[in-house]
C-alpha positions in Angstrom: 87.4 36.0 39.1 87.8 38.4 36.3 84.5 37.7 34.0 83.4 34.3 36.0 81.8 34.0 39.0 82.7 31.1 41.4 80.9 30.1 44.8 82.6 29.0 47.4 81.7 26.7 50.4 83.1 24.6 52.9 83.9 20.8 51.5 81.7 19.1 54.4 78.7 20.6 52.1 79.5 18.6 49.6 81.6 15.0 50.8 81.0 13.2 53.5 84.7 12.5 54.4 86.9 14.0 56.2 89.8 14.2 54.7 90.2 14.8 50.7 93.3 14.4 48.4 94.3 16.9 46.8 97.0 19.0 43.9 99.0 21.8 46.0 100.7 24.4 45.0 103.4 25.8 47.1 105.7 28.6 46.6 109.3 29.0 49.3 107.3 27.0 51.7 104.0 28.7 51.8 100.5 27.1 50.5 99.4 28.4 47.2 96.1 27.0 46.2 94.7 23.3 45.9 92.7 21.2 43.3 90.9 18.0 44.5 91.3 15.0 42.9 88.1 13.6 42.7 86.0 17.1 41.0 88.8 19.0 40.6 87.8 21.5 42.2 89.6 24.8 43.3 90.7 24.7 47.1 91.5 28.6 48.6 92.8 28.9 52.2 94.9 31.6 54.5 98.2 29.8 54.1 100.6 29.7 57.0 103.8 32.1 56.7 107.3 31.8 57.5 109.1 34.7 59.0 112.4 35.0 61.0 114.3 38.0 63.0 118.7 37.8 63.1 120.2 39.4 66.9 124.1 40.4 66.8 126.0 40.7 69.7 129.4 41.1 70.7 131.7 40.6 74.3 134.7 40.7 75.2 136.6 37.0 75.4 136.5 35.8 78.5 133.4 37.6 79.4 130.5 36.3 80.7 127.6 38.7 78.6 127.1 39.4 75.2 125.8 42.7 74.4 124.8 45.2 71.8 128.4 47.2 72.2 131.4 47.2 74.0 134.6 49.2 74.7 137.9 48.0 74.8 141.8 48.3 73.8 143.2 47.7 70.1 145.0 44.1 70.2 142.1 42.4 72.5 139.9 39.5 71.3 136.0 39.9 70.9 133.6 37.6 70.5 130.0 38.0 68.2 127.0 36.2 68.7 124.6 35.5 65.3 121.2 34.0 66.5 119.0 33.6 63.3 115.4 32.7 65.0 112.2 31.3 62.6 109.3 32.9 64.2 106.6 32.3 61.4 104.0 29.6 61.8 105.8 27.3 59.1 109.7 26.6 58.7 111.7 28.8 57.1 113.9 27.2 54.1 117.3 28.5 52.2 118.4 31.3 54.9 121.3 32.7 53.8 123.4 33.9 56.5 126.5 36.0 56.3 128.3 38.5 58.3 130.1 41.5 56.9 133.5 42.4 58.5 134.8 46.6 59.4 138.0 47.3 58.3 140.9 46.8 61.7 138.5 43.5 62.9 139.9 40.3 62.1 138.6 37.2 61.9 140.8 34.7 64.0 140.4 31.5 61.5 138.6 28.2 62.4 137.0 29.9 65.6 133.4 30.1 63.3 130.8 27.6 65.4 127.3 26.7 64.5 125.2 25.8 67.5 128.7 25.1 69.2 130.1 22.8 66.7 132.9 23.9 64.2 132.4 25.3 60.8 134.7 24.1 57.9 136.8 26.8 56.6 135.0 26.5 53.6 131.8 27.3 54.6 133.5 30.0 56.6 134.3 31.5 53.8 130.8 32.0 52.6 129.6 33.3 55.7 132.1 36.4 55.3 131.2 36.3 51.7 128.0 35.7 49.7 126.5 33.9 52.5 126.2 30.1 54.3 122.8 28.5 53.9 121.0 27.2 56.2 118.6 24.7 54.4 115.7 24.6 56.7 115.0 26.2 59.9 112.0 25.0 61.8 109.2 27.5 63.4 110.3 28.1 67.0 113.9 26.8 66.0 117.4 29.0 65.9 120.4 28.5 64.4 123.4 30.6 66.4 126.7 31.4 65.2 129.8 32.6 67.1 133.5 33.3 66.3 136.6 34.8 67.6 138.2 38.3 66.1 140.9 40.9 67.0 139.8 44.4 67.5 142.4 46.4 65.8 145.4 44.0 64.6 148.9 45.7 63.8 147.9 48.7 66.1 150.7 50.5 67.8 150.7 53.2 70.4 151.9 55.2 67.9 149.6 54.4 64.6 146.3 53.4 66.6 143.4 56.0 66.1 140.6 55.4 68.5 137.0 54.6 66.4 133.7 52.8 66.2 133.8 49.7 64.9 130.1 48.4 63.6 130.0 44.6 62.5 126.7 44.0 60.5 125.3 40.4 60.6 122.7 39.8 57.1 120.2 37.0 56.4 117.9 36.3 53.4 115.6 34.0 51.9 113.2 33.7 48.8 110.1 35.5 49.7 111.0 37.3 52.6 113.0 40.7 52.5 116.4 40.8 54.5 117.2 41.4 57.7 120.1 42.7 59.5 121.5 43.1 63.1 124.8 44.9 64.2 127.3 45.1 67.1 129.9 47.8 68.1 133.1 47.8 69.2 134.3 51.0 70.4 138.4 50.5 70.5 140.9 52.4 72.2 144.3 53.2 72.5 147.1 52.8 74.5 148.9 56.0 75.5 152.2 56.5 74.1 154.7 57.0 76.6 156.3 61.0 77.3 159.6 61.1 75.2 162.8 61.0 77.6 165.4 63.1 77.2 168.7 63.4 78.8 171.8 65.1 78.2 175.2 63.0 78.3 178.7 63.4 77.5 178.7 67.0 78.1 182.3 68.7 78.8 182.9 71.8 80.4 184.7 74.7 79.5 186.2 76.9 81.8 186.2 79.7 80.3 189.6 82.7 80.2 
């Protein structure tokens, strides 16, 4: 390393037991380096990773399947889906999780669930803002999040404009980059109805 030369070797050269204690270093989660107690002695190893992947998905309320899109008519209800999975060989620690609301979806307040149980409206607030954070998430483990919204609130036939509506769900943590997962809404319009006209009170002239 740089000017010195070190040589490396398995411990079981040099101790008879089997297990040694040791200094570590560890960094988010993830295994540094090591110095034994007894020598100490450097310890090097491939160190385990965290890792994790976020899926956004969207239905119709009252539906039974979430999916990557869906169409419907300004004034209905939708439902997303956040599942933030660990998939790494360690746990994952500090996710931040937040979700980032399109302009004409609304979220319908205290519907926000993690892993089906309510979500105060405080920590709500964070996950439409700068994030909630999940503390630690096990390998193998997943942390899901669902609430309620409107799809176009205050539409009428008259003002609605039919558009794509993409939701973007974010997650972060130190020493990983960020990941992010969407869901579309496509919303419709209802068809304003063909003016009526009639004529009334009309008086006729005979004419000379």
């Amino acid at each position: 390393y740089g000017a010195t030369t070190f040589y490396t070797r398995a411990p079981s050269v040099s101790f008879l037991d089997n297990e040694l204690s040791a200094m570590v270093d560890m960094k988010n989660g993830v295994f540094q380096f090591a110095v034994l107690n007894s020598c100490g002695n450097a310890v090097k190893a491939t160190p385990k990773k965290p890792a994790y992947t976020i899926s956004k998905q969207v239905r119709v309320k009252g539906s039974s399947t979430y999916q990557s899109s869906v169409t419907t008519m300004a004034g209905t209800t939708v439902q997303y889906r956040i599942a933030v999975s660990s998939t790494g060989q360690v746990p994952v620690e500090n996710v931040a999780v937040n979700d980032s609301l399109p302009s004409h979806i609304q979220y319908t307040a205290g519907t926000l669930e993690s892993n089906g149980g309510s979500v105060s409206s405080t920590d709500a607030s964070k996950f439409f803002g700068s994030g909630i954070v999940i503390p630690k998430l096990n390998n193998g483990s997943q942390e899901v999040y669902t609430f309620d919204a409107v799809v176009g609130p205050g539409d009428t036939s008259s003002s609605c404009t039919p558009e794509t509506l993409n939701n973007e769900g974010y997650i972060t943590a130190p020493g990983l980059s960020g990941e992010q997962s969407g869901a579309n809404v496509s919303k419709k319009c209802q068809t304003p109805p063909a003016p009526e006209i009639a004529c009334t009170n009309l008086t006729l002239v005979a004419g000379t």
